[in-house]
BAMARTOR-487283 format. One record per residue (C-alpha): y, z, x; residue in three letters. Coordinates in steps of 0.05 Angstrom, whole numbers, padded with zeros to 5 digits, always signed. Each point is the difference from the previous one (the first is absolute). Layout:
<pts>
YZXALA/...
</pts>
This chain:
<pts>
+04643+01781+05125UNK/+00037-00006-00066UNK/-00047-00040-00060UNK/+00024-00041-00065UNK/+00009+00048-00066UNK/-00061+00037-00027UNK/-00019+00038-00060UNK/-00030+00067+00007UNK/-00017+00043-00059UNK/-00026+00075+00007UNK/+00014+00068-00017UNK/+00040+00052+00043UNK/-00049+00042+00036UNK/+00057+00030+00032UNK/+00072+00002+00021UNK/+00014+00002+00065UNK/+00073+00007+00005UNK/+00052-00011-00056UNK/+00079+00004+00012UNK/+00030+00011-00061UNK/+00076-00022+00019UNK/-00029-00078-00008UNK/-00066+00003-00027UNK/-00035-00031+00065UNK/-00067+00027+00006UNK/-00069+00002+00053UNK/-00062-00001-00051UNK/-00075+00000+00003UNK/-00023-00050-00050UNK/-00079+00005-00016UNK/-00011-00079-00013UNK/-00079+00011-00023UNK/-00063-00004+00043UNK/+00019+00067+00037UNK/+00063-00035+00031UNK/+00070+00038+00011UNK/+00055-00044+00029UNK/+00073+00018+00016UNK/+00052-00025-00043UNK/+00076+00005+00013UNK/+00060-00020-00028UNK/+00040+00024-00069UNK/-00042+00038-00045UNK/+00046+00047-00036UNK/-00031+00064-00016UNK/-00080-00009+00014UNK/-00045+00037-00026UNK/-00075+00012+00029UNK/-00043-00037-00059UNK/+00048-00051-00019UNK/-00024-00070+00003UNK/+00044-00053+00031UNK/-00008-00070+00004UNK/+00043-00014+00067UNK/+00024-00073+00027UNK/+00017-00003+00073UNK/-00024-00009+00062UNK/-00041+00018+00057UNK/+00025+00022+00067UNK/-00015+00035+00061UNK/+00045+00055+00028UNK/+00001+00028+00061UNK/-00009+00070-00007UNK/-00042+00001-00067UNK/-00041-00064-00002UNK/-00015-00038-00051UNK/+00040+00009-00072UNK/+00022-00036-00056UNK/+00066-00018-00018UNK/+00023+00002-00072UNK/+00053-00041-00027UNK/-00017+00005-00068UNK/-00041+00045-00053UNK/-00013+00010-00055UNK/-00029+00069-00040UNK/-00065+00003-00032UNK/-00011+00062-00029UNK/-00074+00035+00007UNK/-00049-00023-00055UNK/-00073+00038+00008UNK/-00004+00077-00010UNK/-00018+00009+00072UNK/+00068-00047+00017UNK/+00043+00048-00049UNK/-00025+00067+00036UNK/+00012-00019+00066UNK/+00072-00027-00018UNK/+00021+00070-00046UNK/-00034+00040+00053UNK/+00047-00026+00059UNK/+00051+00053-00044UNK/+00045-00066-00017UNK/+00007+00030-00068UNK/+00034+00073+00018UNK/-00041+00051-00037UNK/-00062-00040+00009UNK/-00045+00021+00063UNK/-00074-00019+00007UNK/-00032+00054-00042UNK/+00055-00014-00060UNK/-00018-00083+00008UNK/-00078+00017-00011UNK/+00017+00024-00061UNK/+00035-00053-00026UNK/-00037-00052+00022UNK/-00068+00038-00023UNK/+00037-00008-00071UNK/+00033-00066-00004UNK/-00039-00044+00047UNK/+00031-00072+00009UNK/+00056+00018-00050UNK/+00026+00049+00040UNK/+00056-00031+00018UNK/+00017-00039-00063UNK/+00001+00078-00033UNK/+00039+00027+00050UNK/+00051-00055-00017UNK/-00004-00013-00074UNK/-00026+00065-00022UNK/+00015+00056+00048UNK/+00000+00057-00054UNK/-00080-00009-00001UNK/-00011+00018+00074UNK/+00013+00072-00040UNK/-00073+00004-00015UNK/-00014+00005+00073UNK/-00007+00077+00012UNK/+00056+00023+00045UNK/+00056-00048-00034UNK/+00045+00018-00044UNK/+00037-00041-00046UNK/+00061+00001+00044UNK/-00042-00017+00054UNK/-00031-00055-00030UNK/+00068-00023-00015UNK/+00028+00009+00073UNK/-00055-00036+00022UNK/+00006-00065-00041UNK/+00074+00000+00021UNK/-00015+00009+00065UNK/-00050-00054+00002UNK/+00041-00049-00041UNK/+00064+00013+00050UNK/-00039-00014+00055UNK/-00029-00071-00025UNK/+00064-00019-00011UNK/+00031+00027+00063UNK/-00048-00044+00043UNK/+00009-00057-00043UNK/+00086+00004+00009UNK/-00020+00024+00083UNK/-00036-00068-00001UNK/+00045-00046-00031UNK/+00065+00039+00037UNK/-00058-00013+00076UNK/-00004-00081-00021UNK/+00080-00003-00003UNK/+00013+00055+00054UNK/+00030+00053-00034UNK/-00001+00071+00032UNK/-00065+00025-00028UNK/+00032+00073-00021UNK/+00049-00035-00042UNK/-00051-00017-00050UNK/-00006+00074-00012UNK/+00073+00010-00020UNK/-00004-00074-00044UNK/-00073+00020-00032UNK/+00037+00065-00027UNK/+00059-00031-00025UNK/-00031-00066-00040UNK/-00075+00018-00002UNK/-00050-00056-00010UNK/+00056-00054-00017UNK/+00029+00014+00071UNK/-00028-00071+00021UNK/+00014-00039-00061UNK/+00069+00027+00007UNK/+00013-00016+00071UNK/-00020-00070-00005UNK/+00051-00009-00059UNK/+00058+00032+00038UNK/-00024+00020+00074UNK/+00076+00040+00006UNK/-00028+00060-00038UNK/-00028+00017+00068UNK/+00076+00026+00006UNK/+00003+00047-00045UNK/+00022+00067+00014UNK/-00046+00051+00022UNK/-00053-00053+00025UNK/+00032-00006+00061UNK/-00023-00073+00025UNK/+00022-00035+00054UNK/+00042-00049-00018UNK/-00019-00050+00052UNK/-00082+00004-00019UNK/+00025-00002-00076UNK/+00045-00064+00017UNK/-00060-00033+00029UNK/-00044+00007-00046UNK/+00045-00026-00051UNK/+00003-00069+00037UNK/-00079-00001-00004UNK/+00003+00001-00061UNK/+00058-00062-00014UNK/+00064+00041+00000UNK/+00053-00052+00024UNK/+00050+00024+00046UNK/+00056+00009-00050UNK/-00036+00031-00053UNK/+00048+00043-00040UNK/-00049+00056+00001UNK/-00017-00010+00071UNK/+00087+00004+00003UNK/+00008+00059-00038UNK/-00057+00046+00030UNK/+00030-00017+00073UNK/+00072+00032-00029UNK/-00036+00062-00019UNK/-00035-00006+00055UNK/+00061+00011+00047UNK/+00026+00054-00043UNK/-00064+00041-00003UNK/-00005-00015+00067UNK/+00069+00026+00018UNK/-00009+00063-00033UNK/-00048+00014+00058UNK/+00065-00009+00046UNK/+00029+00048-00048UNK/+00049-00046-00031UNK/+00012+00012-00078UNK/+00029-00074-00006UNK/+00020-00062+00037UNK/+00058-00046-00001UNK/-00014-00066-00038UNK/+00026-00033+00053UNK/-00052+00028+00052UNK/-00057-00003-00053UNK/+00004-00069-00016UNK/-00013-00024+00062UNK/-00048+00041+00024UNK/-00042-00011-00053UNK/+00011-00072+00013UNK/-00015+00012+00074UNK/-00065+00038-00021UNK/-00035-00061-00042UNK/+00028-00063+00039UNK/+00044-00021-00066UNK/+00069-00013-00020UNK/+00039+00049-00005UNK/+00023-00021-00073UNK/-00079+00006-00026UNK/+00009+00083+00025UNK/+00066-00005-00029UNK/-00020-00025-00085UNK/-00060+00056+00019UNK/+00055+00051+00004UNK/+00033-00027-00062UNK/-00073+00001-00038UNK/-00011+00074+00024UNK/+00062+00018-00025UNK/-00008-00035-00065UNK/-00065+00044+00001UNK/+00034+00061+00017UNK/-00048+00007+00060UNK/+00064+00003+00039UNK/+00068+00019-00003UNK/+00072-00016+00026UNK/+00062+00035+00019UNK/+00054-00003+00040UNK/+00015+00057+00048UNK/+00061-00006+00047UNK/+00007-00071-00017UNK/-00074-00024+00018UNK/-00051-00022-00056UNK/-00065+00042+00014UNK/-00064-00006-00033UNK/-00037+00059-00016UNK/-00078+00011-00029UNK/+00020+00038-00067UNK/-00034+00062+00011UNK/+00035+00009+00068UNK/+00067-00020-00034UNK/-00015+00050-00060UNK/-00026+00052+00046UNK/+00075-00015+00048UNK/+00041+00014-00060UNK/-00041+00050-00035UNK/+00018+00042+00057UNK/+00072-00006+00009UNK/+00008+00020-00064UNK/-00039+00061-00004UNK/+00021+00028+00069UNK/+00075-00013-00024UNK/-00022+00041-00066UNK/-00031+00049+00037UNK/+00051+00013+00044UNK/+00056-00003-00051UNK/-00031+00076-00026UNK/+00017+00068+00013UNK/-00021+00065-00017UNK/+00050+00057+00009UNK/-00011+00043+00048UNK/-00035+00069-00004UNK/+00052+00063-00004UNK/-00032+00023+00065UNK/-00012-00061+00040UNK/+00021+00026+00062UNK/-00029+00068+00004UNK/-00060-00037-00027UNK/+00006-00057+00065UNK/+00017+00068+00048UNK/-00060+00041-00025UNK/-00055-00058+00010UNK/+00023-00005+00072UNK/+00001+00081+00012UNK/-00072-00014-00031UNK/-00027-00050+00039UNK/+00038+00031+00073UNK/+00054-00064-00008UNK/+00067-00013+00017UNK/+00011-00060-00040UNK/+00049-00048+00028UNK/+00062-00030-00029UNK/-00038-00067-00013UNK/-00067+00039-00032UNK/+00038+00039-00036UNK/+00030-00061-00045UNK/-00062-00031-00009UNK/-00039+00057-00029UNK/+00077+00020-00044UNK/+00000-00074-00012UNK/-00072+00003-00023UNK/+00017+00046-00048UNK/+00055-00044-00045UNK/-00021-00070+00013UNK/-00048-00046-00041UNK/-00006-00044+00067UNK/+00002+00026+00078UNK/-00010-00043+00050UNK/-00023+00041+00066UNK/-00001-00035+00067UNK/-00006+00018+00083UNK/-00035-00005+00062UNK/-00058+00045+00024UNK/+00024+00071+00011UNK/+00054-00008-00043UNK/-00034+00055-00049UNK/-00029-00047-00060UNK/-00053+00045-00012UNK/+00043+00068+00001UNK/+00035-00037-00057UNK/-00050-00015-00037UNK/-00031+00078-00001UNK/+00072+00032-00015UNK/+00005-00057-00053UNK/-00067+00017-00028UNK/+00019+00074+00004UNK/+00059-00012-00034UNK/-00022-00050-00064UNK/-00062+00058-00008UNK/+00057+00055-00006UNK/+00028-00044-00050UNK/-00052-00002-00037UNK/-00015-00077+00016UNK/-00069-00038+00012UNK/+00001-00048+00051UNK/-00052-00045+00013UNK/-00015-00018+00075UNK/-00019-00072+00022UNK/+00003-00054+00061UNK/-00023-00066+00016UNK/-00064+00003+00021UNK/-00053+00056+00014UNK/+00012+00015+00057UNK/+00073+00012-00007UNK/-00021+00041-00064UNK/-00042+00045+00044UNK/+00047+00010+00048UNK/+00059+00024-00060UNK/-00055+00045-00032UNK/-00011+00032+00069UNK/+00071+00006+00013UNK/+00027+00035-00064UNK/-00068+00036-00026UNK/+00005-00042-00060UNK/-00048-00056-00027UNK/+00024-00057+00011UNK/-00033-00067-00018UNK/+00016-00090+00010UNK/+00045-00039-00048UNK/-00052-00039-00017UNK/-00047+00074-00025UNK/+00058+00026-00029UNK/+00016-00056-00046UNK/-00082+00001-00018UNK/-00008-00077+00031UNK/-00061-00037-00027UNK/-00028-00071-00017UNK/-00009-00026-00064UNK/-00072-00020-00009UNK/+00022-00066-00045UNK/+00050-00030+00050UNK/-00015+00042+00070UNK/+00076+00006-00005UNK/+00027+00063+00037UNK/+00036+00054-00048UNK/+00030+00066+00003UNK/-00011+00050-00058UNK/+00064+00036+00016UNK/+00057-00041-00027UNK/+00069-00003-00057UNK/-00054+00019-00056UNK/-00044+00050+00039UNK/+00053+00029+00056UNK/-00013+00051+00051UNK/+00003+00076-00027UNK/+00046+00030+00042UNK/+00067+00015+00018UNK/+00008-00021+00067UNK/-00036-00061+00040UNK/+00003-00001+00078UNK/-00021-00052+00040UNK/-00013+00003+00074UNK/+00001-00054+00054UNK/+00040-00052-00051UNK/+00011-00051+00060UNK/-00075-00018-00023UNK/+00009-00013-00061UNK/+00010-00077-00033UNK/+00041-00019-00049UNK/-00062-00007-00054UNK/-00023+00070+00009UNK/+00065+00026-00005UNK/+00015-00027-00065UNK/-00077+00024-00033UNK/+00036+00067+00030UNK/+00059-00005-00035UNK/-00023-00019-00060UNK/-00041+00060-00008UNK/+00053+00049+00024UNK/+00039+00015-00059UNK/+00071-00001-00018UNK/+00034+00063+00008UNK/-00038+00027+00051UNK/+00003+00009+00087UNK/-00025-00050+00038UNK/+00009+00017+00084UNK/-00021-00059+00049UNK/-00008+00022+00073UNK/-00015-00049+00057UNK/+00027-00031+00070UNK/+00024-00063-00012UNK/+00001-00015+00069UNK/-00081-00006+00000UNK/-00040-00069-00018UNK/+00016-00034-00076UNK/-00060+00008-00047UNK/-00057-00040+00006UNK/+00023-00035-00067UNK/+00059-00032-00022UNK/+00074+00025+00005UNK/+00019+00065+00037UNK/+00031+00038-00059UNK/+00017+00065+00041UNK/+00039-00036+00048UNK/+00038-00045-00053UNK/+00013+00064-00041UNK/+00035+00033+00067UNK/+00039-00055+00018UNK/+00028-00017-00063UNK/+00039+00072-00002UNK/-00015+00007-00073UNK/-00038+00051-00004UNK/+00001+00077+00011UNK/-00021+00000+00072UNK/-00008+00065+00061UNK/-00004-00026+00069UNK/-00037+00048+00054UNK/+00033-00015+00061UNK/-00012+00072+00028UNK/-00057+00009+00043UNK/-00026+00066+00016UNK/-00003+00051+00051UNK/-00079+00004+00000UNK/-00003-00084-00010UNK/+00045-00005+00057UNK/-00054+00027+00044UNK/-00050-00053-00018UNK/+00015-00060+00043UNK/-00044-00035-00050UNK/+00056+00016-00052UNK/+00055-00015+00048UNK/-00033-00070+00023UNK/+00004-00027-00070UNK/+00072+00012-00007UNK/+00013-00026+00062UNK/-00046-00062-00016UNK/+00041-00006-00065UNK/+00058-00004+00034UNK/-00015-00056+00038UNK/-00009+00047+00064UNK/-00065-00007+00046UNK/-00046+00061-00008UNK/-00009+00053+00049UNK/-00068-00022+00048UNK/+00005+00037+00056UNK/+00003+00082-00028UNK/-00074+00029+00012UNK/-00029+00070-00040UNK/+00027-00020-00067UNK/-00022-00034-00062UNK/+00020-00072+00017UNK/-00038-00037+00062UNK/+00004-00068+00030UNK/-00065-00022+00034UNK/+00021-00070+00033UNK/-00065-00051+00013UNK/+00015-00077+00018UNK/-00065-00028-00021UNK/-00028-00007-00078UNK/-00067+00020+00018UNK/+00025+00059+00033UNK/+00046+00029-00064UNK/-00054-00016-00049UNK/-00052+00044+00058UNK/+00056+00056+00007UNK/+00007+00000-00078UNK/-00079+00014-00005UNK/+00001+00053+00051UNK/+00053+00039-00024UNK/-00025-00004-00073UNK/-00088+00016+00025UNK/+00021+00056+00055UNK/+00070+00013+00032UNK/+00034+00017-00059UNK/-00062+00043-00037UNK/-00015+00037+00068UNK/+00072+00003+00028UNK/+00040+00022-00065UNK/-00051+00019-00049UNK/+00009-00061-00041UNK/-00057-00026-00040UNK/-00004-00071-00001UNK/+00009+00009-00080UNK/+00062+00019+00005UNK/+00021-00054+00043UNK/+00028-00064-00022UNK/+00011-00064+00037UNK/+00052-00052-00016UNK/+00017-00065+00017UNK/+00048-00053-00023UNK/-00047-00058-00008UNK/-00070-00011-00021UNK/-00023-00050+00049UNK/-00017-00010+00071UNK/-00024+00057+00050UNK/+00046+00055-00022UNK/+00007-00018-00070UNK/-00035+00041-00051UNK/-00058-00045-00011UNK/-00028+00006+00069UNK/+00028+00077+00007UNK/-00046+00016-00063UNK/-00060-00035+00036UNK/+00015+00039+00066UNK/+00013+00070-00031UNK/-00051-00009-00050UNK/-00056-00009+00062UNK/+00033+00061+00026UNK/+00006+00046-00051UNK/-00066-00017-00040UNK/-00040-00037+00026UNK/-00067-00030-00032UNK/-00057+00053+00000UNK/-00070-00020-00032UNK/+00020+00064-00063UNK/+00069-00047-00011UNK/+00000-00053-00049UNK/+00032-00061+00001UNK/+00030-00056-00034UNK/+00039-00061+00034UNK/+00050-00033-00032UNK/+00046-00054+00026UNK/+00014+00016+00072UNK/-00016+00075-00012UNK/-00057+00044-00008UNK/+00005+00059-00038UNK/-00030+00052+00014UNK/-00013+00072-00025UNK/+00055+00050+00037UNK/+00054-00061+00007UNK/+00068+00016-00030UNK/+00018-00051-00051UNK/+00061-00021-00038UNK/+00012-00030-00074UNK/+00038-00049+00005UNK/+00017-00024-00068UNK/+00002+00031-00058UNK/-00051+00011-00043UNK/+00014+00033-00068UNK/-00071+00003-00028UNK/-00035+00027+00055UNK/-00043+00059-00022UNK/+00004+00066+00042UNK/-00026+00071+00002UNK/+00034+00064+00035UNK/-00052+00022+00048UNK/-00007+00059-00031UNK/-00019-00035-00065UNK/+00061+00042-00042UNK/+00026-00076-00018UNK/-00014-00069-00015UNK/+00061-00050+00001UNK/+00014-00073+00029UNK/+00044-00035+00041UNK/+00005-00014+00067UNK/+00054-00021+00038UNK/+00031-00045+00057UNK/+00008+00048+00056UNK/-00050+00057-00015UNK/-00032+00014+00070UNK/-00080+00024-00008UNK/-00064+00006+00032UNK/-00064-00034-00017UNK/-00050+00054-00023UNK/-00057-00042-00014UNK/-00028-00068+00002UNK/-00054-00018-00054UNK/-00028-00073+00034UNK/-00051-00001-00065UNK/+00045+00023-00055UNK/+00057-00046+00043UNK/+00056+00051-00003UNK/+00043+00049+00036UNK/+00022+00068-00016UNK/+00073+00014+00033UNK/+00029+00064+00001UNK/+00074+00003-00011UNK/+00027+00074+00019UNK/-00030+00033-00062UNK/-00023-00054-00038UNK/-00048-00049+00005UNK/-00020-00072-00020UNK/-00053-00045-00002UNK/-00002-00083+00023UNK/-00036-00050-00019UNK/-00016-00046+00060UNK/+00047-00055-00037UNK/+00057+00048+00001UNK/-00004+00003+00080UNK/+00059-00049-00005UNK/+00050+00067-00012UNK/-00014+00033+00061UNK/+00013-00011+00068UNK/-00006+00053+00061UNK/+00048+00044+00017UNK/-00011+00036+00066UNK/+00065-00044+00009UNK/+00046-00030-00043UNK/+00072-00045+00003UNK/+00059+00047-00010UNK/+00020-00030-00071UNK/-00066+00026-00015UNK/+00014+00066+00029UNK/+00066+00014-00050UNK/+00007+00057-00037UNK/-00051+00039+00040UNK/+00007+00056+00055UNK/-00054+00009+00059UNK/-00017+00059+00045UNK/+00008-00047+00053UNK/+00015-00077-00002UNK/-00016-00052+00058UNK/+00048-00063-00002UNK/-00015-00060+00048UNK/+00055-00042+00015UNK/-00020-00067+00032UNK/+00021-00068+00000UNK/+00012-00026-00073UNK/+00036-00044-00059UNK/+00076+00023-00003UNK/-00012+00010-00071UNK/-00042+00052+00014UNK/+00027+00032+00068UNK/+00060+00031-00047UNK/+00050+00060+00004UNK/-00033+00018-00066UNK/-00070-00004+00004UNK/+00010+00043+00078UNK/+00042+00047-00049UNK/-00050+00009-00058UNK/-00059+00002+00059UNK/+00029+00061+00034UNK/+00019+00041-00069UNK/-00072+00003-00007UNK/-00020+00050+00049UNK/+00010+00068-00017UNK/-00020+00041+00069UNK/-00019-00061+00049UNK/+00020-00068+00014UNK/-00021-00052+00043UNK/+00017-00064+00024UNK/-00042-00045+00041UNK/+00018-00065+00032UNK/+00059-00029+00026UNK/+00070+00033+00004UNK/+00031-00070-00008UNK/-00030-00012-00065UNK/+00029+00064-00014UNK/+00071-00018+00010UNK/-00011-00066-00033UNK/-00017+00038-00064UNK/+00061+00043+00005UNK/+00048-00050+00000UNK/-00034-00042-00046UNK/+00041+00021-00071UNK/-00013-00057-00033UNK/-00020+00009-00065UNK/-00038-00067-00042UNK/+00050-00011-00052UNK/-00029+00021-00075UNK/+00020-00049-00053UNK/+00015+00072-00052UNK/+00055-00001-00055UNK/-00003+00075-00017UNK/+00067+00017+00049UNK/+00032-00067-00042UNK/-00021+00037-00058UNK/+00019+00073+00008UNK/+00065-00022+00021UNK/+00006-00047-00063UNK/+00008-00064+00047UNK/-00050-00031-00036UNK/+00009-00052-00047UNK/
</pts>
């Protein structure tokens, strides 16, 4: 029986269950005269010992009896000694446990608090703090006062309740004040709102329709947008519109926007093959940035060492190689170009190139410096040449300016790279943004070797600069065609090509490294999937279930990688009373899972595991495994090969399982053994390319599970979503 609004007022005598993806909570709330009662609702962030004074109202539910429903709260921080202790004892202050709380309290009493924010150096004449610590603490405390004030306002207006993380950080206590003068900074980069929620919340508070500001953030909207689609511009003529489309306007309010943001130089224009485009600058600069340096790159040569080809005959008596008529250019043309552009299929040798280059540039007396996408692919070149290898993003020393939280590489025009050679690996993955922090660092008059398949999947960002840069025919380019003897004998290898060639894959040949398991039911590929990763293939092959990764195209439904990670995850650890866990979202973590970053993080302290290092950064992609889960100190150690990292329970957000994972996620990486399930799906994800780039992954053992149809659909499906890039326009000075 639902009853009329009530006030309740009470401390938190405990919290029940919190999720921290919208800030709804199940608390205890200790209302006086010995009673508890259940509260739910929005709470952002509660704390045992915080006092609340809740509006809602009471119900009855069916399971759990009587609780009351918030709809409103407000905060009312503890006043008496014995109030303060219990609040700084729940650990809501990190560095604070019980012990460290008596302490404090024992020596400020009521004013506890008030110290803690107006003078936090004096909590250094409890024993045990140090000045730094006193100062930690009163910035800790201070951030999170104002972090549940901004979680409460952004709970009224129904704003994601992580977001107010990201917009505390970025404006600090004027973050409200702000917002209610010009709701739109919600939009700014980096903050990643949605732009629907930030829309609606403008209207609440008396943005009309056709606001210019409402006009202008809904054009860089669709271009920020867009670069998720992986376009680095769009026509005018399909921007317009759209953005029209998007907020129910004219389309001549989206078009004076455009003008404004141009007058603003928040956008730009061009033409390119006749069409007016609009460009975000930075994408624009970044576009043209590297045309030019690739074209100034590849216009250098060095002349050619007086033994070249003894030198190219002796590495391959060395190494037990007959170097091929294709190999053998690249690693001569490695040796007098400023730019090389390597490219080919699986078995085509990449990798012998890149040794008897490496072997060559050291008799030359060159350094090179090794690097790849992500860390992953980096592992995988380091294990493959004996050299260290390390990301783009480590190389060029990425960080994040404490004053704007912007994202910035050390390594650039005034602080290059110290070598004499740069080689990247797997370039189909890298974005046109990242390539140009790359080539601004490289400097002029040195190598610079890019080696990739262009016929995997487009970066996850915008452009696809490795595939513009081969088809423009500009540039100093080898094409492996060859494929060898010992590849030939891997019907894994063989299936790729024949996939790439718009051929169905063999399915029927048994006792190789390529099988085809057919199953006509969902439930039964997501069982088979299990089985194979929990026993057949561990006892049958000697696989570890480590070593084994599933993919999938898709996230959702019953063989998607959301419900595979659920299934595998029961499977392959399960929850034991010594396991800790921590749920978040739809999935609890738990210690043992494998995990995956998946964006980067630039500032996140780790540790080699053998304590001989301390650096930071963390990046989308890095595949881990939770070591330990700390439910009182709220974070979570994750070891990542031979580093490791702690979480706080806010950064939870980063990481998502990955005892399976979609192929995009899978690029740039190489597995013992790989399980692909192809089932019924979008066409944009059933693709030619994504099959290709699934089965390049395995290196002994591949499997596919589900339906041979969806198989052949994917073969013949070469369709490629059309990238709105200018770099090809560019190279081939087409570009006005």
């Amino acid at each position: 029986m639902t009853e009329e609004l009530e006030v309740l007022q009470g401390a938190i005598s405990a919290v029940v269950y919190q999720n921290p993806d919208n800030g709804y909570a199940v608390l205890r709330l200790h209302i006086g005269g010995g009673q508890n009662v259940t509260v739910v609702g929005t709470v952002p962030l509660p704390v045992v010992g915080e006092q609340l004074m809740v509006t809602g109202r009471w119900a009855n539910h069916p399971n759990h009896g009587r609780q009351f429903e918030a709809e409103f709260l407000e905060r009312l921080m503890p006043q008496s000694s014995m109030e303060i202790l219990s609040y700084l004892s729940s650990r809501v202050i990190k560095g604070i446990g019980p012990r460290m709380a008596g302490r404090i309290v024992e020596a400020f009493g009521d004013d506890t608090l008030k110290i803690m924010e107006r003078e936090p150096l004096r909590l250094a004449e409890v024993a045990g703090i140090s000045r730094q610590k006193a100062r930690e603490i009163g910035e800790t405390f201070r951030l999170q006062v104002g972090m549940r004030q901004l979680m409460e306002f952004f709970s009224l207006h129904h704003l994601p309740a992580e977001l107010a993380v990201r917009v505390y950080k970025l404006y600090g206590e004027s973050a409200i004040e702000l917002l209610y003068d010009d709701p739109y900074l919600l939009m700014e980069d980096g903050l990643e709102a949605p732009f629907s929620a930030v829309d609606r919340f403008a209207i609440e508070l008396g943005v009309s329709g056709d606001d210019p500001r409402r006009a202008e953030a809904g054009i860089l909207f669709e271009l920020n947008h867009n670069l998720t689609a992986g376009h680095c511009f769009l026509p005018e003529d399909k921007l317009i519109p759209a953005t029209a489309q998007l907020l129910s306007v004219e389309t001549a309010v989206t078009a004076q926007a455009v003008e404004r943001l141009l007058e603003a130089d928040r956008l730009v224009r061009q033409t390119l093959t006749g069409i007016r485009v609009i460009y975000l600058p930075r994408l624009h600069q970044a576009e043209c940035f590297c045309a030019q340096r690739l074209l100034d790159f590849a216009g250098n040569t060095f002349p050619p060492p007086r033994n070249l080809e003894a030198m190219i005959r002796r590495i391959g008596t060395d190494s037990g190689i007959a170097y091929s008529a294709e190999q053998q250019q690249a690693i001569r043309e490695a040796a007098t170009s400023g730019l090389l552009l390597i490219t080919g299929g699986p078995g085509t040798g990449k990798t012998t190139i890149l040794n008897g280059i490496l072997a060559l540039l050291g008799q030359m007396g060159k350094r090179c410096l090794l690097t790849a996408p992500t860390g992953r692919a980096a592992k995988r070149l380091s294990e493959v040449t004996g050299e260290d290898a390390s990301t783009i993003h480590r190389l060029l020393e990425a960080g994040i300016d404490p004053n704007t939280g912007d994202m910035f590489f050390a390594r650039d025009a005034d602080n290059p790279l110290k070598a004499d050679a740069v080689i990247v690996d797997e370039m189909s993955m890298v974005d046109v943004e990242l390539l140009s922090a790359l080539l601004q660092a490289v400097p002029q008059g040195k190598r610079l070797i890019l080696v990739g398949d262009a016929d995997q999947l487009p970066p996850v960002g915008p452009g696809f600069p490795f595939s513009d840069m081969l088809r423009s025919q500009q540039l100093p380019t080898v094409r492996l065609t060859e494929i060898f003897r010992q590849a030939q004998e891997s019907l894994i290898v063989m299936n790729a090509h024949r996939v790439n060639r718009g051929d169905m894959p063999d399915l029927k040949t048994v006792n190789s490294d390529f099988f085809f398991l057919r199953r006509n039911h969902e439930q039964a590929v997501w069982e088979l999937i299990r089985d194979l990763c929990a026993t057949r293939l561990p006892r049958n092959m000697g696989i570890p279930p480590e070593q084994i990764q599933v993919l999938s195209p898709t996230r959702k439904g019953g063989v998607g990688t959301m419900h595979l990670n659920q299934v595998l995850q029961e499977a392959l650890n399960p929850p034991a009373p010594e396991k800790q866990e921590r749920r978040f979202g739809e999935f609890t973590f738990r210690e043992g899972d494998r995990v995956m970053q998946i964006r980067n993080n630039y500032d996140q302290i780790w540790k080699k595991t053998d304590c001989s290092a301390v650096g930071c950064g963390v990046f989308n992609g890095d595949v881990g495994t939770i070591r330990q889960i700390d439910p009182a100190a709220e974070t979570m150690t994750i070891v990542f090969d031979d580093r490791e990292a702690e979480y706080d329970f806010t950064q939870l957000n980063e990481l998502e399982p990955a005892y399976a994972m979609t192929v995009h996620k899978s690029q740039g990486s190489e597995y013992r053994a790989v399980i692909l399930c192809v089932w019924n799906g979008s066409p944009y994800l059933l693709s030619r390319s994504i099959l290709y780039t699934a089965i390049t992954r395995a290196r002994e053992l591949l499997i596919l599970v589900g339906r041979e149809e969806t198989v052949a659909v994917m073969t013949q499906n070469a369709k490629k979503n059309r990238r709105y890039t200018g770099l090809k326009l560019r190279l081939e000075g087409r570009a006005l």
